[in-house]
N, C-alpha and C positions, 0 to 999 in steps of 0.2 A: 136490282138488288135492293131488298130492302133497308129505309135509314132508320136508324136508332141511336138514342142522344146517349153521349157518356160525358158525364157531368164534367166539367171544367175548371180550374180557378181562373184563367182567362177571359173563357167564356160560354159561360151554359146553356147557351142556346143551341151552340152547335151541333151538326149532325155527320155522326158517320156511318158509313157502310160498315156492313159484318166483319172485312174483313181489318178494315182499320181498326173496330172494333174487339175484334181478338187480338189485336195488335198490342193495345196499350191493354187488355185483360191479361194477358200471357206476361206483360211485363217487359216486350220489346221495344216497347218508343213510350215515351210518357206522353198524355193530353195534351199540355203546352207543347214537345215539341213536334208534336203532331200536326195540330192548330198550325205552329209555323210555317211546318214544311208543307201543307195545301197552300196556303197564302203564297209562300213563293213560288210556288208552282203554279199557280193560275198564270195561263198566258201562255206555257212553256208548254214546249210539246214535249216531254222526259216522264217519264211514269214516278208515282210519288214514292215509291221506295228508292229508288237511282236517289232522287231529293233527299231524304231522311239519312241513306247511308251519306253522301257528300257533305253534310252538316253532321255530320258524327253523332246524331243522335241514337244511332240502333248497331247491338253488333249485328255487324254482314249474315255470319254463318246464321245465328238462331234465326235475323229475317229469313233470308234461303229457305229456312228450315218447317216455319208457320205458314208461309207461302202455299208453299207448297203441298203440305199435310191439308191446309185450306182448300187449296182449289184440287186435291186429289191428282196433283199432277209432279213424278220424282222427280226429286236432285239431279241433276247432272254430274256424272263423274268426273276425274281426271282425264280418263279415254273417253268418253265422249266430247270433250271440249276440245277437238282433232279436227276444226274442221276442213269438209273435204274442197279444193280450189273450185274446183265444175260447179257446186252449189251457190257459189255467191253473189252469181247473178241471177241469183231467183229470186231473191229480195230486193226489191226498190231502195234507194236511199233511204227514202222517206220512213220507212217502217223501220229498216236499221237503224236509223237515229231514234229507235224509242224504245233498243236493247233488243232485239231480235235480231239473231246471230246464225245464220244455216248451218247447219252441221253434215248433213248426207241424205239423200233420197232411200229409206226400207220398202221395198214392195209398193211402190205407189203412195207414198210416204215421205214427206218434206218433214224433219228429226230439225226442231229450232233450239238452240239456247236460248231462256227469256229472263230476263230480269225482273217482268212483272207476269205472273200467269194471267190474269184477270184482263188480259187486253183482247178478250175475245172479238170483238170488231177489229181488230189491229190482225187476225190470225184468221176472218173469214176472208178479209181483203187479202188476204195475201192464197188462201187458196182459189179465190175466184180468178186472180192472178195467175197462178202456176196451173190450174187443173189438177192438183196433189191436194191428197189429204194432210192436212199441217199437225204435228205430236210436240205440243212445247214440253222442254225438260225446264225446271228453274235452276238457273245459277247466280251466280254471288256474281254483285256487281265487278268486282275487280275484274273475274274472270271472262266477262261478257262485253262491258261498255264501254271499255277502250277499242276493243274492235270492231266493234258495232258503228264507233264514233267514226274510227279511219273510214270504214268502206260509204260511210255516208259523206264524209267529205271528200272521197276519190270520187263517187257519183256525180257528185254536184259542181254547177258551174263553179266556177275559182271568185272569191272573192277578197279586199282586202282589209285587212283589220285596224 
């Protein structure tokens, strides 16, 4: 993807991707809390929109919405966010915890909730995984990363906090 600078009062050096880019163009996150939410996100394995909605910087829906229209890939509906028990173990913790949600296998077709479309390495790994052609739909953090969270900590050894 290519970067392109959008000036700053933080800091103008910075660089973003297209789609951060139309992000703060469309008027859904502003530059500083943009700038923030990368910073806190280095390190973190969460995609930086999951980051910007949990800091309250962006409303949910219009993110969902640019998302989406961006990487050409639909909303998720109400019924589609059903998803089916037998799919769940087709996704690894590990990629579950980065908002990727099964929803049902169509025609040789693994049907994912995503919270971030743009995790295209996150979506070939997961078909070199399955042998399924992977169809992200984007949905709204609410309705994705809480379950996305459980099944990743049901996968994962037990640890203590």
């Amino acid at each position: 993807m290519a970067q392109v600078a959008v000036p700053a009062k933080a800091d103008a050096s910075r660089k973003f991707n297209r789609i951060e880019t139309l992000l703060v163009e469309r008027g859904v996150v502003t530059t500083e809390a943009l700038v923030a939410a990368k910073d806190r996100q280095r390190g973190a394995k969460r995609p930086l929109v999951e980051v910007l909605v949990e800091q309250g910087a962006v409303n949910e829906e219009l993110m969902a919405s640019v998302l989406a229209e961006a990487a050409g890939v639909p909303l998720a509906t109400a019924a589609d966010l059903k998803p089916q028990a037998d799919v769940q173990k087709l996704v690894p913790a590990e990629l579950a915890q980065m908002g990727i949600l099964p929803l049902r296998v169509e025609n040789g077709t693994l049907v994912v909730a995503v919270i971030d479309p743009m995790q295209i390495m996150a979506f070939d790994e997961l078909a070199v995984r399955t042998g399924l052609k992977v169809r992200p739909l984007v949905a709204r953090r609410a309705s994705c990363a809480a379950p996305c969270r459980a099944r990743g900590r049901a996968s994962s050894p037990s640890t203590t906090s």
